[in-house]
N, C-alpha and C positions, 0 to 999 in steps of 0.2 A: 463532484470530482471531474477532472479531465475525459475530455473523449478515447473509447476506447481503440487502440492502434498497437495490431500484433506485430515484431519484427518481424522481418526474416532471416532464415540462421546461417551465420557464414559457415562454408565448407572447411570449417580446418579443425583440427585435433589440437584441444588447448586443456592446459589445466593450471588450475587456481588450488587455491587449500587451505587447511584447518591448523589450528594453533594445537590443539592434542591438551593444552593444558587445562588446570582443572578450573571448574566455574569459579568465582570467589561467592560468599554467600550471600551479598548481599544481590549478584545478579543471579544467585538459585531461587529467592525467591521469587523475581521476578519469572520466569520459566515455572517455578512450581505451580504459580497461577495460571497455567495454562492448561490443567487438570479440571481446574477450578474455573476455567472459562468454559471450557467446553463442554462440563456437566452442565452451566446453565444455572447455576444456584446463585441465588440470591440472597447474600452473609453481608452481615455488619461490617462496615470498614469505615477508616479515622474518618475520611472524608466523603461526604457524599455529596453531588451534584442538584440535589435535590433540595437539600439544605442552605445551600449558596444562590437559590433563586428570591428575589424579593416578594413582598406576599399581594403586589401586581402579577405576579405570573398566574395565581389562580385564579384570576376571574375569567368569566365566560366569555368563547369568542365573539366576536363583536360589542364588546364592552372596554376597548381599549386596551387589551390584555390580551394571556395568550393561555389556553386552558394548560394543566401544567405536564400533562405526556405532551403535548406539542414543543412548549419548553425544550422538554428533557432531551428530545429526537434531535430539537435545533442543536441545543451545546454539543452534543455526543458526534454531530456534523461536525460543527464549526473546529470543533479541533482536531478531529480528521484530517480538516483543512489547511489546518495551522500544522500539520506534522505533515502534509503532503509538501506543504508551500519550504519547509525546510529541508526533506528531502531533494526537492528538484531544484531547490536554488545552491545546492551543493555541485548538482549534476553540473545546470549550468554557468558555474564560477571556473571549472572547468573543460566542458564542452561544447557548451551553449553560446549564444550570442548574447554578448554586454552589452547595452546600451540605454537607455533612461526609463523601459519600460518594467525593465528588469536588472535594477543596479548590482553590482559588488561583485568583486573577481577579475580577472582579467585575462581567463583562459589559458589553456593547453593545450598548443599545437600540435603537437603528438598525442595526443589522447584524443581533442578534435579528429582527426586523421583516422584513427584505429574506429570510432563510432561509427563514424563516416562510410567507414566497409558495410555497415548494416544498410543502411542507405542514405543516401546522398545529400539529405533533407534533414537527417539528423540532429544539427545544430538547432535548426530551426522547430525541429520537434519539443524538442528539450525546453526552449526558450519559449514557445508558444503555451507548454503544460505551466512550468512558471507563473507564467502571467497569469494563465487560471487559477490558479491555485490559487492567487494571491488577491484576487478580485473575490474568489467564492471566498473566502474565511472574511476578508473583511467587511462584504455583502453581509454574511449572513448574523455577525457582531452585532452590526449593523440595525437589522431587523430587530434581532434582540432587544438590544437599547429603545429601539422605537416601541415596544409594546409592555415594555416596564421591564423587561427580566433583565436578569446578570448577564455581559458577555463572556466568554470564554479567555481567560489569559495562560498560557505557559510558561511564560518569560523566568520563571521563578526554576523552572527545570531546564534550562540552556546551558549546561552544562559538560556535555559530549567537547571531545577534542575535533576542530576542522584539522583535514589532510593539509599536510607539510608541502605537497606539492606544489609550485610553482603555479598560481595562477586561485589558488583560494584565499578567500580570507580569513585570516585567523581571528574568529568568535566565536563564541560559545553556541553548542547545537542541540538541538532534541533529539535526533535521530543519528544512527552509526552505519553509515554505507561501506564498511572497510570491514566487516563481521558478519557477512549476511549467509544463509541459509536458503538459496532460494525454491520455492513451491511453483515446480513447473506445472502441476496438475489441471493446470488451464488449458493447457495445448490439448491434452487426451480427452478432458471435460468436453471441451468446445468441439469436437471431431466426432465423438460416440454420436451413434446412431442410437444406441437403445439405451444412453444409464443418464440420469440426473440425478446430481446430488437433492434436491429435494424429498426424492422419491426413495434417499436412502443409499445411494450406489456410490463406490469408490473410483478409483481413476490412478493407474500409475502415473511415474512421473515420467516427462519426455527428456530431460537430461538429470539422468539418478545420481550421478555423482556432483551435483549443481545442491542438491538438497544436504548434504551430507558434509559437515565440516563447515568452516568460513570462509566465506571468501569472497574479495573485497571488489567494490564496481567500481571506484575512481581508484587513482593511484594516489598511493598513501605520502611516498616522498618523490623526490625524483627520481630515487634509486630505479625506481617501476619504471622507470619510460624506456630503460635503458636496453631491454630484452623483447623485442618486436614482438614474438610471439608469446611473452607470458605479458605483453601490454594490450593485445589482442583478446586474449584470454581474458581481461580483466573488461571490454570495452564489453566482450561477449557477455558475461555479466550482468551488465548493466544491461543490455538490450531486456535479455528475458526479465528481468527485476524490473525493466516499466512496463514490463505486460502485467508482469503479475497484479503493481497494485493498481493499475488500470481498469483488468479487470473484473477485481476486488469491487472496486468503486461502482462498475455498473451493475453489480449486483443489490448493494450494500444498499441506494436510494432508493428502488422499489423495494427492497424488503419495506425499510424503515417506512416509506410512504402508506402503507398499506396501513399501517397504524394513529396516521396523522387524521386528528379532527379538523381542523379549520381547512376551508376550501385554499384561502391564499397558500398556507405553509404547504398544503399536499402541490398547487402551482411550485412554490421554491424546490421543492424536495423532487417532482419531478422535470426541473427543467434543467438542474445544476447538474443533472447528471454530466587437432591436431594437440598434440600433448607440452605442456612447457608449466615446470614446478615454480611453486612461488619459492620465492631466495628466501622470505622471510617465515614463513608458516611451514613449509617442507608438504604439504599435504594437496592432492590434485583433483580437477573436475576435467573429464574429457567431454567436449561439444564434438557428437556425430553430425552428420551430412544426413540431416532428416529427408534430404530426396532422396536419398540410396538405401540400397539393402543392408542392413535386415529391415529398416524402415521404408517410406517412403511410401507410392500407393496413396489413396485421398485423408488417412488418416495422420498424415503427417508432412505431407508436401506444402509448400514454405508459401507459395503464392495463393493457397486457400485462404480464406481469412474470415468468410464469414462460417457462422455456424453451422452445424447438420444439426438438420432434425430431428428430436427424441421426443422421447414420451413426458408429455405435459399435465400436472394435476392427478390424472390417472393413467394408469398402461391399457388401461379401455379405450380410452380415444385416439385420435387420429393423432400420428407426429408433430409436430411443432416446431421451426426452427425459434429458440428463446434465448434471453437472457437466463443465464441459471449461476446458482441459486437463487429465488426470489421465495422462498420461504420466510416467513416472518421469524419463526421462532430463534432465540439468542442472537439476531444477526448482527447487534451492534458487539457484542460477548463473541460472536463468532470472528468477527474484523477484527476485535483486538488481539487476539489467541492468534489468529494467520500472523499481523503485523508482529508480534513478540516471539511466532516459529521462526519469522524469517530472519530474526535478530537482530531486525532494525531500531532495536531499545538497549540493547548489550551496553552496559554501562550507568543506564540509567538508576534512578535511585528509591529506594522502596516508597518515598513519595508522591512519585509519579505514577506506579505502579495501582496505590490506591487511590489516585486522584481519576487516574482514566479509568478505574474500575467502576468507581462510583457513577463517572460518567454512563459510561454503560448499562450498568444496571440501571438507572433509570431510564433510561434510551429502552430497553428491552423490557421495561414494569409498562411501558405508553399504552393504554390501551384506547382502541378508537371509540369517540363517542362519548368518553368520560374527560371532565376535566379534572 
């Protein structure tokens, strides 16, 4: 995944919102599995990932194969990748910079603009993760293919409506940026002096009404550009939603890697690492001025970026500033539960649901050492 890069939070009081209505069932079940993710269990479903490898994947490393948890970890990537690479090429068909390295879209000046408040490089933020994205999934296909396994395809769930807005294209997508839920619990994570979530510890959110309802990072038709500040609100969004699954991602490779047998895969796996309602949802997220009071102080000041030190392995030893979570356990069960809180799959269909589960569950059965 992408390199990890926290915004900074514009000072204004905005708010986005929630549709109030009721789930339909077929995206409850997708949510209900997220009980089911987070317990960790390992059940029967239509499709497994495990099952779709050819019986080249089990042979021993260095025998022109790949033993078959290295498999598992690879696919459970690779479409990680292929749902990052669809995410940000939504961003940038309207925010991002268009040009051969990363085709389709043709931008929104006014959205550009409103990002652009985060800082000033933003286009080029956007367009740079893009590109990654789209190199790591097809890289790691890629490898696949060369050691006899299955590569990864989604194309069969493109599904999802693109935004109406002026400057997207209209095709079919994996993923729903106009529904999102987002999990600021990075900012508080990344700041604590004394809690890691490996060690067990929770973390508020740093904009609680951002978790709470939907609410959408591009603008959905044009209708959105029209209101400065709830198009603001909508860019702010997105800001915190690329940290999130940023730094999702820099978690998520060292976990996995920890469990990878071959020396090359464990190289891949570590080196890839102010107020205004929406017209349409009626429901609102307020972005405070994390330098000001009641915030502000080093656990929340905008120009901090790197880590504080916490307690690492044990609360015996000496601080750390780390990557966290890098716990092994569920972490590929664990990414997908985050990605389906934030509701970046709202709409999806209970196919996909067990297709990326199965992924997962085997990603999280890898054990090291064994083929």
């Amino acid at each position: 995944m992408a390199r990890e890069n926290l915004p900074a939070t514009v000072s204004s009081s905005t708010d986005v919102a929630s549709t109030g209505k009721e789930t339909d069932p077929q995206l409850q079940r997708g949510f209900d599995r997220r009980s089911l993710l987070k317990g960790l269990g390992v059940v029967g479903v239509a499709v497994s990932a495990g099952s779709l490898l050819i019986p080249e994947a089990d042979a021993e490393p260095g025998h022109g194969g790949l033993a078959r948890g290295d498999a598992a970890i690879l696919r459970f990537l690779a479409a990680a990748e292929i749902l990052e690479t669809d995410l940000w090429q939504q961003y940038n068909e309207l925010g991002g910079i268009q040009d051969s390295e990363v085709p389709g879209g043709s931008g929104s000046p006014a959205y550009t603009a409103a990002i652009s408040q985060l800082d000033s490089d933003m286009a080029q933020y956007i367009h740079d993760n893009t590109e990654d994205e789209m190199t790591h999934e097809v890289f790691i296909n890629a490898y696949l293919v060369s050691k006899g396994a299955t590569p990864v395809d989604l194309d069969q769930f493109r599904t999802l409506p693109s935004s109406k807005a002026s400057g997207a294209q209209q095709t079919g997508r994996l993923t729903n940026l106009m529904q999102l839920s987002v999990d600021t619990t990075w900012w508080t994570r990344y700041r604590s002096r004394t809690g890691n979530p490996d060690l067990g510890d929770t973390f508020p959110q740093a904009i609680p009404t951002l978790a709470v309802g939907q609410h959408t990072a591009i603008p959905r038709t044009d209708d959105d550009l029209t209101d400065s500040n709830f198009l603001q609100a909508i860019a702010n969004t997105a800001g915190f939603h690329f940290a999130t699954i940023e730094q999702g991602g820099s978690s998520l490779y060292p976990q996995l890697a920890q469990r990878v047998t071959s020396v090359e895969v464990l190289r891949i796996v570590l080196s890839i690492p102010g107020t205004a309602v929406d017209p349409v949802t009626g429901v609102s997220v307020t972005f405070p001025d994390l330098n000001s009071p009641p915030f502000g102080g080093e656990d929340f000041q905008t120009n901090l970026i790197m880590p504080e030190p916490t307690a690492f392995l044990s609360r015996s030893l000496p601080a750390c500033s780390i990557i966290r979570p890098t716990a092994t356990k569920g972490a590929a069960m664990g990414a997908l539960a985050a990605l389906t809180a934030d509701g970046l799959f709202i709409g999806q269909s209970h196919a996909f649901f067990e297709f990326m589960h199965g992924l997962a569950a085997d990603a999280d059965n890898a054990k090291r050492g064994i083929s």
